[in-house]
C-alpha positions as a Markdown table, in Angstrom:
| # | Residue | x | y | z |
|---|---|---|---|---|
| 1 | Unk | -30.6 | 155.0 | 145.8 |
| 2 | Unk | -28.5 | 156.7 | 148.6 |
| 3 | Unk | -25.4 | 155.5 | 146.6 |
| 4 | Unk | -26.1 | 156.7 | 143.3 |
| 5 | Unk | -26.9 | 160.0 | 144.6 |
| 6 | Unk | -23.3 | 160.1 | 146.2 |
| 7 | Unk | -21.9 | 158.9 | 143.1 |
| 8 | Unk | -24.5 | 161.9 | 141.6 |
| 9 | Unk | -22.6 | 164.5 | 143.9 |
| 10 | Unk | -18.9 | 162.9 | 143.2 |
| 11 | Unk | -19.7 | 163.5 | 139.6 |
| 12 | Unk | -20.6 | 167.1 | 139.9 |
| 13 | Unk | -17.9 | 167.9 | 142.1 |
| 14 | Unk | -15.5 | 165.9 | 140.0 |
| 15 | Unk | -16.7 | 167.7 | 136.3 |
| 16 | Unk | -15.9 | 171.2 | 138.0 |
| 17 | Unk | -14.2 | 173.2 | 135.8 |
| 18 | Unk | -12.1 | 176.2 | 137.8 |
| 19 | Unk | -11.8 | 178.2 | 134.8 |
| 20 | Unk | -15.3 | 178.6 | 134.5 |
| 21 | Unk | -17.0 | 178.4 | 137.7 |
| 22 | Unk | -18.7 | 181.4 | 139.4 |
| 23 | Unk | -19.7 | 181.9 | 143.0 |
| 24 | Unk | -22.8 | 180.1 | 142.3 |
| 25 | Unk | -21.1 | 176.9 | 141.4 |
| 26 | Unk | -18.4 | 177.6 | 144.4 |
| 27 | Unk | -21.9 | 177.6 | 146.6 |
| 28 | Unk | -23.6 | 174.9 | 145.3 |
| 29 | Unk | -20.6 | 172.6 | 145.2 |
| 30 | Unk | -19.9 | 173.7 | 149.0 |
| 31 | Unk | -23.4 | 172.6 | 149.8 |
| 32 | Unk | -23.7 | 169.5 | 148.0 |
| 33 | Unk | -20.2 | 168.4 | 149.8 |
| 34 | Unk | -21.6 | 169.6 | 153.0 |
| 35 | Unk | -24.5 | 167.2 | 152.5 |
| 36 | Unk | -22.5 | 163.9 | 151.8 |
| 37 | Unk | -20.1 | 165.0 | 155.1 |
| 38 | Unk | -22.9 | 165.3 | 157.1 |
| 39 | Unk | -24.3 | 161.8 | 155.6 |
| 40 | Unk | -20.5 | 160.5 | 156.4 |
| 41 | Unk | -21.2 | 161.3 | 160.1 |
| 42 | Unk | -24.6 | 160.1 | 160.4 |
| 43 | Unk | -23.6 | 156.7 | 158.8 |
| 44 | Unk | -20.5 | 156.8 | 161.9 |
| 45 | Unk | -22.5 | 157.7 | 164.0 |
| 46 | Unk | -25.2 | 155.2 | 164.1 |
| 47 | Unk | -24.4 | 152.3 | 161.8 |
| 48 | Unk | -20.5 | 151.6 | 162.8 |
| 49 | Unk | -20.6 | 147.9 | 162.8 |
| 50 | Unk | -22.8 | 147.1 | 159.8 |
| 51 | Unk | -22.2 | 149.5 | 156.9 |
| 52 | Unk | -23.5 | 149.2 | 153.5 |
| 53 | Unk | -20.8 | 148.7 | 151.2 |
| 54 | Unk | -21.9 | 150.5 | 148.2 |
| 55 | Unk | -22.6 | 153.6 | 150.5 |
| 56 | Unk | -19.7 | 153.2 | 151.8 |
| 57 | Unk | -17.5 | 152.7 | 148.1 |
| 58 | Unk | -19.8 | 155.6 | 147.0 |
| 59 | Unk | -18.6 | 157.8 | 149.5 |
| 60 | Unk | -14.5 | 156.9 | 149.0 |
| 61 | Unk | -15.3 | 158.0 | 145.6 |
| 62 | Unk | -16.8 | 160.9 | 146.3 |
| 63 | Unk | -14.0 | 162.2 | 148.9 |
| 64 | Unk | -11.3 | 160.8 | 145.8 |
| 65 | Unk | -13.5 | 163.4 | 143.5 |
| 66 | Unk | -13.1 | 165.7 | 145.7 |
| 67 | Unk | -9.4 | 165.6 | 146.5 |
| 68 | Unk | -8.9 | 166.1 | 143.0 |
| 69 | Unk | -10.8 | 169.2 | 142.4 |
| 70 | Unk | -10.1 | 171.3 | 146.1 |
| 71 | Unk | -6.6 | 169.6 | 147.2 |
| 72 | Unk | -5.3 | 169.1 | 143.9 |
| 73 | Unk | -2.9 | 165.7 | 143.1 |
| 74 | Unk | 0.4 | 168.0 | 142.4 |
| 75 | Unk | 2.0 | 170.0 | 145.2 |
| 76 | Unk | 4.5 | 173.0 | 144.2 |
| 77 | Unk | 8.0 | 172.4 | 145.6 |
| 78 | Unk | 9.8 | 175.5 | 146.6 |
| 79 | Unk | 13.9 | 174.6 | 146.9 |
């Protein structure tokens, strides 16, 4: 269950459209993130030997998700 809510939040994240989002979305995105970081840390912090690997594969796709939407996969080049 944990996993598909992390794949739940990746897809949200993921299906952002800038164009159309309002501060409202920019907040809800923010704290749905904030939630799966905080479940990142939690899962270090007391599980660091014997993960679950769907959690886990569920969270790398969430982070890829959001890599795409906040960092972007094209950098400008200034010369």
């Amino acid at each position: 269950r944990l996993a598909w809510l992390i794949y739940l939040v990746g897809t949200v994240i993921g299906g952002r459209l800038t164009y159309t989002s309002t501060d409202e979305h920019d907040a809800m995105d923010g704290e749905l993130s904030c939630r799966v970081f905080q479940l990142m840390a939690l899962t270090d912090s007391r599980l660091p030997q014997s993960g679950n690997e769907k959690v886990e594969l569920a969270i790398l796709w969430f982070l890829d998700q959001f890599r795409k939407t906040y960092v972007g996969d094209q950098l400008q080049r200034t010369s």
